[in-house]
C-alpha positions as CSV (number, residue, x, y, z in Angstrom):
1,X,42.7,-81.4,216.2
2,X,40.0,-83.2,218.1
3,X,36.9,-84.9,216.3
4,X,34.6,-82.1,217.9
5,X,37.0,-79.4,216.7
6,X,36.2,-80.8,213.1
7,X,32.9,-81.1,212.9
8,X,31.9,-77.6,214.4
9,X,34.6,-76.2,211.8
10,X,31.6,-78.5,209.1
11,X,29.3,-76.5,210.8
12,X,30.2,-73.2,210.3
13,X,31.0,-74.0,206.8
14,X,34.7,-73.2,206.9
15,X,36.7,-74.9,204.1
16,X,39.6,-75.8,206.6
17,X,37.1,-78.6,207.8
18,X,37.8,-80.5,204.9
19,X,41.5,-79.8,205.4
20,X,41.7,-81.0,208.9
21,X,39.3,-84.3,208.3
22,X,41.7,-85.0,205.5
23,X,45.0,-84.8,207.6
24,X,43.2,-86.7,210.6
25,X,41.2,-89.5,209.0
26,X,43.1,-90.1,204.9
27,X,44.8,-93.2,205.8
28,X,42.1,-94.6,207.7
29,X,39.8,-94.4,204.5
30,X,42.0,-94.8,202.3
31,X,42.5,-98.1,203.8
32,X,38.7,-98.8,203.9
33,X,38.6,-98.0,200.1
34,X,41.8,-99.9,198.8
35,X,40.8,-103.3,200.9
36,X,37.9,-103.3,198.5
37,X,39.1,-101.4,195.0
38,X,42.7,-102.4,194.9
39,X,43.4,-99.5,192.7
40,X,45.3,-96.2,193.7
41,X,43.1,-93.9,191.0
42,X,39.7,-95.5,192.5
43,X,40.9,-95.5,196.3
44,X,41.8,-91.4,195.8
45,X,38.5,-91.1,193.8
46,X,36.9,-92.0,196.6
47,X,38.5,-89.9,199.6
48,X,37.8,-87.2,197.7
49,X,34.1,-88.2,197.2
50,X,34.0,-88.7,200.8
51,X,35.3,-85.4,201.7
52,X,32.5,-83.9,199.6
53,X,29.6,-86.2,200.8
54,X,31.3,-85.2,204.6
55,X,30.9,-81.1,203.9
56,X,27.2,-82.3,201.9
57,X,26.2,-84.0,205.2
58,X,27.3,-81.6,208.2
59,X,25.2,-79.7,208.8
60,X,22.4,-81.2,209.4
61,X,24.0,-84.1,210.8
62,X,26.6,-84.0,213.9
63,X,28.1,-87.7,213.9
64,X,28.8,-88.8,217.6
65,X,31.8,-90.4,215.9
66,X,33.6,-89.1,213.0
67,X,35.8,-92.0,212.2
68,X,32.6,-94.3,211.6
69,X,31.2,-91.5,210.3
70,X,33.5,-91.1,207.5
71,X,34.9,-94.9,207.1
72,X,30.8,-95.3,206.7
73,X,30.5,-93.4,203.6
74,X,34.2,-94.1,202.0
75,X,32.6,-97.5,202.2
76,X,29.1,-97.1,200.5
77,X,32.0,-95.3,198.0
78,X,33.8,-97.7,197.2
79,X,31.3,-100.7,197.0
80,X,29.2,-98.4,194.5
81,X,33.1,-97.4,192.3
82,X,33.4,-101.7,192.4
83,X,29.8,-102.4,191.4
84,X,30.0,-100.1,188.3
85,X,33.8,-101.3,187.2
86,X,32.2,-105.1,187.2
87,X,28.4,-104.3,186.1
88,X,30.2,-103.4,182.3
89,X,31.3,-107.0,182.1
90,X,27.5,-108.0,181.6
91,X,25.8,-109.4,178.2
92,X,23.5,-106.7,177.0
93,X,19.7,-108.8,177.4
94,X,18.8,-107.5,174.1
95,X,22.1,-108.5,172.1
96,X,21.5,-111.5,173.4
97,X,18.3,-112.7,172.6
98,X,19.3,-111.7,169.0
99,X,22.2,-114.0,169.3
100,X,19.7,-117.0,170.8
101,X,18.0,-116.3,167.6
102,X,20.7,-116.9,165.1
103,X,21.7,-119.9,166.7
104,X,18.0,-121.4,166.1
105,X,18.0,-120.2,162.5
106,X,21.4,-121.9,161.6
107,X,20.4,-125.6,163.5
108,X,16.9,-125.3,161.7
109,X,18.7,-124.1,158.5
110,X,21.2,-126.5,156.5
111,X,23.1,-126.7,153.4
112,X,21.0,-129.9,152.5
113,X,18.0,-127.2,152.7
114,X,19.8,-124.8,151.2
115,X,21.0,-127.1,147.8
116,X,17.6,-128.4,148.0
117,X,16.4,-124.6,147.1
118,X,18.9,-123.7,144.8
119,X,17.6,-125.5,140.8
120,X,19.8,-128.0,139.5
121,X,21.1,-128.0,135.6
122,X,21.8,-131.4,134.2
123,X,25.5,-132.3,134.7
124,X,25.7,-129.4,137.4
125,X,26.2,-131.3,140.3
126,X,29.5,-131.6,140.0
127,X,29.7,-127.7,140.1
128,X,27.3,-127.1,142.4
129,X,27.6,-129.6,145.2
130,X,31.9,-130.0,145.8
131,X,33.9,-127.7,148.0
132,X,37.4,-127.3,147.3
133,X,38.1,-127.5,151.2
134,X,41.6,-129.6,151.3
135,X,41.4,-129.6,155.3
136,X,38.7,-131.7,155.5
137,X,38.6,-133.2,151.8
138,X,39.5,-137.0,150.9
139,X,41.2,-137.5,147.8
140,X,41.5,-134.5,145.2
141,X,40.5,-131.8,147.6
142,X,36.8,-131.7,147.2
143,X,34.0,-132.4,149.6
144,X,30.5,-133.4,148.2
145,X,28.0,-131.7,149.8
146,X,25.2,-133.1,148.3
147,X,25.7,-136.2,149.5
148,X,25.2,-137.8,145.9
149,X,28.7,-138.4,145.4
150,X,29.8,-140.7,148.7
């Protein structure tokens, strides 16, 4: 069926426009679609998007050209189908700035300052101030964290 054929079939609103536009022009977009999605699902997604946005847009419009016409909006299809499968992999602004925050609070904050705070009871440094942390411990297993005991 010519190109003409087709899109006066759009304009009378019969559903065998879609049909026809589908048989003539689905490899074409799918092409257009799968050169920029790579995915089978997406590309199909798409044709049938365009098939919709095609019956949407006829009338009013009356493309000089339907193959531009459609590989035009299969395109615009699939660059927006890429756009939202990548714009998920972006930090959430708020989430972050939380995160910036906790990183200054724990440089600013050490364990000096916090034994500093805690209140010492004679002979309780021992206790208070050693780790058992036998990956990084010398002899015996316990770190000093005080630094009292070096």
């Amino acid at each position: 069926m010519e190109d003409t054929e087709i899109i006066d079939l759009f304009w009378e609103r019969k559903e065998s426009a879609i049909q026809e536009l589908s048989c003539k022009y689905s490899g074409y977009c799918y092409k257009i679609a799968w050169n920029l999605l790579e995915s089978h699902e997406d590309s199909e997604e798409c044709l049938n998007d365009t098939w919709l946005s095609a019956w949407n847009y006829m009338p009013p419009k009356r493309p000089s050209r339907l193959a531009v016409f459609v590989g035009r909006i299969t395109r615009g299809l699939a660059i927006d189908c890429f756009r939202k499968k990548h714009a998920a992999k972006r930090p959430d602004a708020c989430r972050t700035d939380v995160c910036l925050e906790m990183d200054e609070l724990s440089l600013s904050y050490t364990i000096e300052d916090q034994m500093a705070e805690q209140p010492q009871s004679a002979g309780g440094c021992e206790r208070n101030c050693h780790q058992n942390r036998p990956d990084v411990a010398g002899a015996g297993g316990f770190v000093p964290l005080c630094g009292n005991h070096q």
